[in-house]
N, C-alpha and C positions, 0 to 999 in steps of 0.2 A: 574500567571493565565491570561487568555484572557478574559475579557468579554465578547466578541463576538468574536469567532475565524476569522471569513471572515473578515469582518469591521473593525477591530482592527489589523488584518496582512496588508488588503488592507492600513488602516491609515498610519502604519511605513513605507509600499511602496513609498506611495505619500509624505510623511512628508521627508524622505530624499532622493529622486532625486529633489523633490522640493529644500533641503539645496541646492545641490552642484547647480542647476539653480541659483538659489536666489544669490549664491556665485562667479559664473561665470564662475561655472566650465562643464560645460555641457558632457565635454570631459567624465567623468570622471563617467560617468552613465555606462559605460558596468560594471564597477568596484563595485561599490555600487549596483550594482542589481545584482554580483556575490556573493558580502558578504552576502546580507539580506537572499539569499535565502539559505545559511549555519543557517543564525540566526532567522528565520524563524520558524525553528525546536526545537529553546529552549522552556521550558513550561512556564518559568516566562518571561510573559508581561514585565517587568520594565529592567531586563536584556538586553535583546532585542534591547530596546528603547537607553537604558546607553551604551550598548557596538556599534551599530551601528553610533551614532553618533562620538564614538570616531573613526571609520571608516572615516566618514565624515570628522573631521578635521586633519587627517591622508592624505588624498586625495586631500584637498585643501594647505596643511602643514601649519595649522594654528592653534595650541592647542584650542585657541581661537576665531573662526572666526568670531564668533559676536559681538566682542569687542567694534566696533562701533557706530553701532545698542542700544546695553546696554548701552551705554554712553547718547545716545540721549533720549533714555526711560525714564533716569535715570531723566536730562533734566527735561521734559515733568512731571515725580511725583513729582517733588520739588513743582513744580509749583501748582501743584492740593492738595498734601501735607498741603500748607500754607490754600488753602479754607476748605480743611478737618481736619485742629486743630479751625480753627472759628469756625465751627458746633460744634465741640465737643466742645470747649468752652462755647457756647452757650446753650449747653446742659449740661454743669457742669461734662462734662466728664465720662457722662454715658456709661458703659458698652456694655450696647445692642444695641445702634445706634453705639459704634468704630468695636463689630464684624459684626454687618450687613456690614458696611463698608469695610470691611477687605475683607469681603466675595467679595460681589460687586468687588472690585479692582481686581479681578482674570481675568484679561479683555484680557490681551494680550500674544500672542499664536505663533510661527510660525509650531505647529507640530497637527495640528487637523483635520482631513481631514473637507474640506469643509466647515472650520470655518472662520466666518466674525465678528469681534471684532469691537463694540462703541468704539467710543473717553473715553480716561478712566477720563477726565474730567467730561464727562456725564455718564459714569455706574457706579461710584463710591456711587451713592445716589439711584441703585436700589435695590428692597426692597428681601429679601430670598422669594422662592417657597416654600423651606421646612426651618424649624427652631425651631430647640430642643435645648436645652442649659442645661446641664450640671453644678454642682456644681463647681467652680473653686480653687484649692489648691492654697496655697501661693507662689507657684513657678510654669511655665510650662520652658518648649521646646520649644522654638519658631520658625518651620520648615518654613525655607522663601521658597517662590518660584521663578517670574521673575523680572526683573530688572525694573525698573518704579511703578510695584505696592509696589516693595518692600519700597519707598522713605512713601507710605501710611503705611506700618508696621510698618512702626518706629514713627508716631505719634500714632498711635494703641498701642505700646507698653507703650507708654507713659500713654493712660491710666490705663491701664492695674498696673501700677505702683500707680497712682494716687488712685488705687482702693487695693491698697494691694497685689498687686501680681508682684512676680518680674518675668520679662520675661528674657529666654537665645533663643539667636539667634542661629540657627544651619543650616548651609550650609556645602554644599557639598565641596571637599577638591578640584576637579578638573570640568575647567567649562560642562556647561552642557547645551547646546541649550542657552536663553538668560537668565539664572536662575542667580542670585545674588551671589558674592562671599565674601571672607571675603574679599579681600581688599577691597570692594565700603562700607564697616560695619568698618572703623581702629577705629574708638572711639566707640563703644560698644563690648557688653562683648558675647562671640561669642563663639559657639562648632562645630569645623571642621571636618566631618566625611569623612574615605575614598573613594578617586575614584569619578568617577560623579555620581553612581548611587545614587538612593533617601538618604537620610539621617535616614529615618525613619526605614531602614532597621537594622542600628546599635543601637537603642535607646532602650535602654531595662529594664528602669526602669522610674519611673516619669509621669508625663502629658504631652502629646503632644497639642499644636495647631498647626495643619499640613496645611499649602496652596496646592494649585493647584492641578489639574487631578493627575500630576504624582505622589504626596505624597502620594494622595486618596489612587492609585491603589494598592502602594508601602503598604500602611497599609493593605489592603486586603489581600496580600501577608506574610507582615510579621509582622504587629501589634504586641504586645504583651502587649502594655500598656493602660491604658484610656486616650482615647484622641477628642477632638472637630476639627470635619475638614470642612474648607470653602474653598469653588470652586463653578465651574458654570458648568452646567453640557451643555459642550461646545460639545458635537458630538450628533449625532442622539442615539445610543447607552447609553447613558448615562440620554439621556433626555428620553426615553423609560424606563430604567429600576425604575426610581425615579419619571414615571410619570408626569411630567413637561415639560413646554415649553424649547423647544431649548435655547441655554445660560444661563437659569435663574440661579441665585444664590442659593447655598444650606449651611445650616449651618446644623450640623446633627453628632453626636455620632458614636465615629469606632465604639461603641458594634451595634447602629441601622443600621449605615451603614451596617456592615458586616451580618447582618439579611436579610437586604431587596435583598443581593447582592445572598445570599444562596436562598431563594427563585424563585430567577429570572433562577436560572441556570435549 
């Protein structure tokens, strides 16, 4: 599904002739504006988004073209990582200051039209717009999303353990724009689903905790479980439908998610 049919096709326009610019490949725009407009046509948003990118690094012949980029992200959450196990330390490794947290660290983007991402050392301590929290089972799903916030997940996770609940990591089997894979996870206990499209597509039993836009939209599409999703409601479209300032942080239940989304249409 589209959220917004216009806004959301124009998005995936500019998010990838942006990649192949950003990649150096500039050439390589009559190409990628020949694909989108084939993939333009599917009804599933998340599709779209998964299979054009594997366009992209088709074009630059790079499975992985932001290998680099991920690296330095990764870099940069180590570092902000250590101040954000102080807090939680400090705080006895409370629950609802690690998912505030968690939420917050959804900071960096390279596919959102128009989006301008804080230093994720400064958003990581900003507070949800919205925030409903849900009862947590002894076990979830733990849907990463990009590379750098993800270094924040895994002291998140830590609470999360600290509190009785054991987390599984699950990422995507094939990379995907700058989303975390299993090898930057080789010492935790990790669920690879296929292809790059969202992981949340395959999950079909259990609790989710899903990061970022794409997981969001991917439950909207194909949810089937309970699950608590944090993200920043990073495009105009999204800050519109949830009522909220542009980027703010949203912690918020697929079942209320997927209410508020059914409304809005």
């Amino acid at each position: 599904m589209w959220l917004d049919e216009a806004n959301c096709k124009l998005c995936i326009i500019t998010s990838r002739t942006g990649d192949l610019i950003r990649l150096r490949r500039p050439d390589r725009l009559p190409e990628i504006l020949n694909e989108l407009s084939q993939l333009l046509r599917l009804s599933s948003r998340s599709e779209a988004f998964s299979k054009s990118f594997q366009v992209v690094a088709k074009l630059v012949g790079d499975e992985d073209p932001y290998r680099e980029y991920k690296a330095r992200l990764a870099a940069i959450g180590k570092k902000v990582a250590e101040a954000v196990r102080l807090r939680l330390e400090q705080a006895s490794w409370d629950l609802t200051t690690a998912l505030r947290i968690a939420a917050a660290a959804n900071i960096v983007d390279t596919s959102v039209l128009g989006y301008r991402p804080k230093k994720l050392e400064e958003a990581v301590w900003d507070l949800p717009a919205i925030e409903e929290y849900v009862a947590l089972p002894n076990s979830v799903y733990y849907v990463l999303d990009n590379s750098g916030e993800a270094q924040i997940d895994l002291v998140v996770a830590e609470a999360l353990e600290r509190n009785g609940i054991t987390p599984t990591f699950v990422v995507r089997s094939q990379p995907y724009e700058i989303d975390v894979l299993e090898r930057d996870l080789s010492t935790y206990r990790v669920v690879v689903t296929p292809e790059n499209i969202s992981p949340v597509r395959w999950i079909r039993d259990g609790f989710l905790l899903a990061k970022g836009i794409a997981n969001f939209e991917a439950y909207l599409e194909w949810g089937q479980t309970p699950a608590l999703l944090l993200f920043r409601a990073k495009c105009d479209v999204l800050a519109r439908v949830f009522g909220v300032q542009r980027n703010a942080p949203i912690i918020i239940s697929g079942e209320k998610a997927k209410a508020i989304i059914s409304l809005s249409q």
